[in-house]
Each structure stands twice: as structure tokens, then as C-alpha cells.
C-alpha positions as CSV (number, residue, x, y, z in Angstrom):
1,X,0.0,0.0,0.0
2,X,0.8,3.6,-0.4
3,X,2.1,5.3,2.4
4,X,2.1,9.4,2.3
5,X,1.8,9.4,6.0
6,X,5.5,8.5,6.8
7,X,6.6,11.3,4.3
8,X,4.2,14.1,5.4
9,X,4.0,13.3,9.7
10,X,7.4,11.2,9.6
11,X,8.4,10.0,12.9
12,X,5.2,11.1,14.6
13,X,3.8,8.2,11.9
14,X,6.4,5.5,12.8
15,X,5.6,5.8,16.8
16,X,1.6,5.2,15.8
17,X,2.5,2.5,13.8
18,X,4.5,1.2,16.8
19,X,1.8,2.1,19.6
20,X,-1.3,0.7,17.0
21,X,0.7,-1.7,15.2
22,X,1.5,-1.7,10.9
23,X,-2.6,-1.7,9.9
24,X,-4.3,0.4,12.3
25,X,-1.6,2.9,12.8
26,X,-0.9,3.1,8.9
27,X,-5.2,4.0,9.1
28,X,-4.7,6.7,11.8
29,X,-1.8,8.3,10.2
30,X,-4.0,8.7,7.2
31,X,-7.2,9.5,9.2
32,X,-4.9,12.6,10.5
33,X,-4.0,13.6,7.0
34,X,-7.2,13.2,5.5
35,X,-8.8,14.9,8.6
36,X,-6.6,18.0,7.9
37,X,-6.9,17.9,4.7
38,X,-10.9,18.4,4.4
39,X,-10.5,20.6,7.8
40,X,-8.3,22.8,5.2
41,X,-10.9,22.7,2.4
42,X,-14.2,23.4,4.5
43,X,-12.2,26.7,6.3
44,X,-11.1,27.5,2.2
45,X,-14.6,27.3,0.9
46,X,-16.4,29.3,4.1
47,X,-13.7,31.8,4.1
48,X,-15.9,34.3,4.1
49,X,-18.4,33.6,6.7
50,X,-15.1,32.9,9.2
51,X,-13.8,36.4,8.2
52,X,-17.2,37.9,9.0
53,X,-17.8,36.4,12.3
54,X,-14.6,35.4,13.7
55,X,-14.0,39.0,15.1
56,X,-10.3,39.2,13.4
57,X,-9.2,41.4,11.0
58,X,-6.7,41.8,8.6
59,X,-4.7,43.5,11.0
60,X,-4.8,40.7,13.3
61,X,-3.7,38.0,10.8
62,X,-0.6,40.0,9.2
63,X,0.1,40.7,13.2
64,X,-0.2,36.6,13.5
65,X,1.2,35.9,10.3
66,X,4.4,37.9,10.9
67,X,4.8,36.7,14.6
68,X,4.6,32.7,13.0
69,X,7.2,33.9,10.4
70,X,9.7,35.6,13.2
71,X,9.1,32.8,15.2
72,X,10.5,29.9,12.5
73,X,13.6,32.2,11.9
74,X,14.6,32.5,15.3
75,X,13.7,28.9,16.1
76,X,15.8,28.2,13.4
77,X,18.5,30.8,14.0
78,X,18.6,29.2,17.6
79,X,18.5,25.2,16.5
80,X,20.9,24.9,13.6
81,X,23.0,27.6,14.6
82,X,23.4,28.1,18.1
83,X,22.5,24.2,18.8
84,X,20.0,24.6,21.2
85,X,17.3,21.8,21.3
86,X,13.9,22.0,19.6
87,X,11.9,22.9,22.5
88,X,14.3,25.2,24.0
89,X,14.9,27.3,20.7
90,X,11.1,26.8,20.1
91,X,10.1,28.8,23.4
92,X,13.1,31.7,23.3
93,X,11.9,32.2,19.4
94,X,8.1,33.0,20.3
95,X,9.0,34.7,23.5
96,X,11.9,37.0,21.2
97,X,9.1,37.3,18.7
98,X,6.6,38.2,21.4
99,X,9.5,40.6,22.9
100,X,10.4,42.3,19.3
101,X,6.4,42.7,18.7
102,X,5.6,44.5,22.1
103,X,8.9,46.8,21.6
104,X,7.5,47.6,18.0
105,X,4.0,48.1,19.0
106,X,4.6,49.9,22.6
107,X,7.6,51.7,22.6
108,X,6.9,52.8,18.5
């Protein structure tokens, strides 16, 4: 059988195959992706009636947008070249990101 679920989850897909065994964790890795993938599809196609009710604004998703972006360079910046582990560099990238945005926003 096909197995997309190793390339797109990767280990996260070998440790359900280990904890469900080869059939039923090959069928949840897929459940995940399939799950995600129609999550993705039904949020594309009501795009507009989440952008009217939700409450956000544009301003609010270039603010999260560029605070998701800041956050992967510095995690990165921090991981490869600093060596830091993940969840270490993870944590000081949002909080510098959350740092840089308040200095920005506050202090002009």
C-alpha cells in the first residue's frame, strides 16, 4: 500500500505505527491527514463567513502571520546555529518574537 503518511508526519507516523501496530496505525496516520486535509478545504470554501464572524481582522492576521514567520527564523537561528534543542529554541523564538512585537508596537 501507499504510504504518504510516513513522508508528510514522519516520525510522529512510525511511533503510531508502533503504539497501533503496521494496519491500524498506517489507518490513523491517514485519518490525520485526511482529517486536515478536508479541515483545510471546509475553512477554504467558508472563508468568508469565518472572516465575517470570527471578530479578526486583517490587522490581526498579518500581526499573527508575521509573529509565525519571526518565530521559525529565530527557532531556526537558535536550532541549527546556536545548537539549542527544539523545544528550548522553540520557546526563546516566540517569546523573542513576542518581545520584538511588544517593543514595536509599545515603545513605536
Amino acid at each position: 500500500m501507499f504510504d504518504i503518511a510516513t513522508i508528510v508526519l514522519g516520525t510522529f507516523q512510525g511511533e503510531l505505527v508502533m503504539v497501533f501496530g503496521d494496519s491500524i496505525g498506517w489507518f490513523v496516520g491517514h485519518a490525520i491527514l485526511v482529517g486536515t486535509l478536508a479541515t483545510l478545504v471546509f475553512a477554504i470554501r467558508e472563508r468568508d463567513h469565518v472572516i465575517k464572524h470570527s471578530g479578526l481582522g486583517r490587522s490581526q492576521a498579518i500581526d499573527f502571520g508575521v509573529f509565525l514567520s519571526l518565530t521559525m527564523a529565530l527557532f531556526y537561528f537558535f536550532s541549527a546555529i546556536c545548537g539549542f534543542a527544539s523545544i528550548a529554541s522553540l520557546v526563546i523564538g516566540a517569546t523573542s518574537a513576542l518581545f520584538l512585537r511588544w517593543m514595536v508596537t509599545i515603545l513605536g
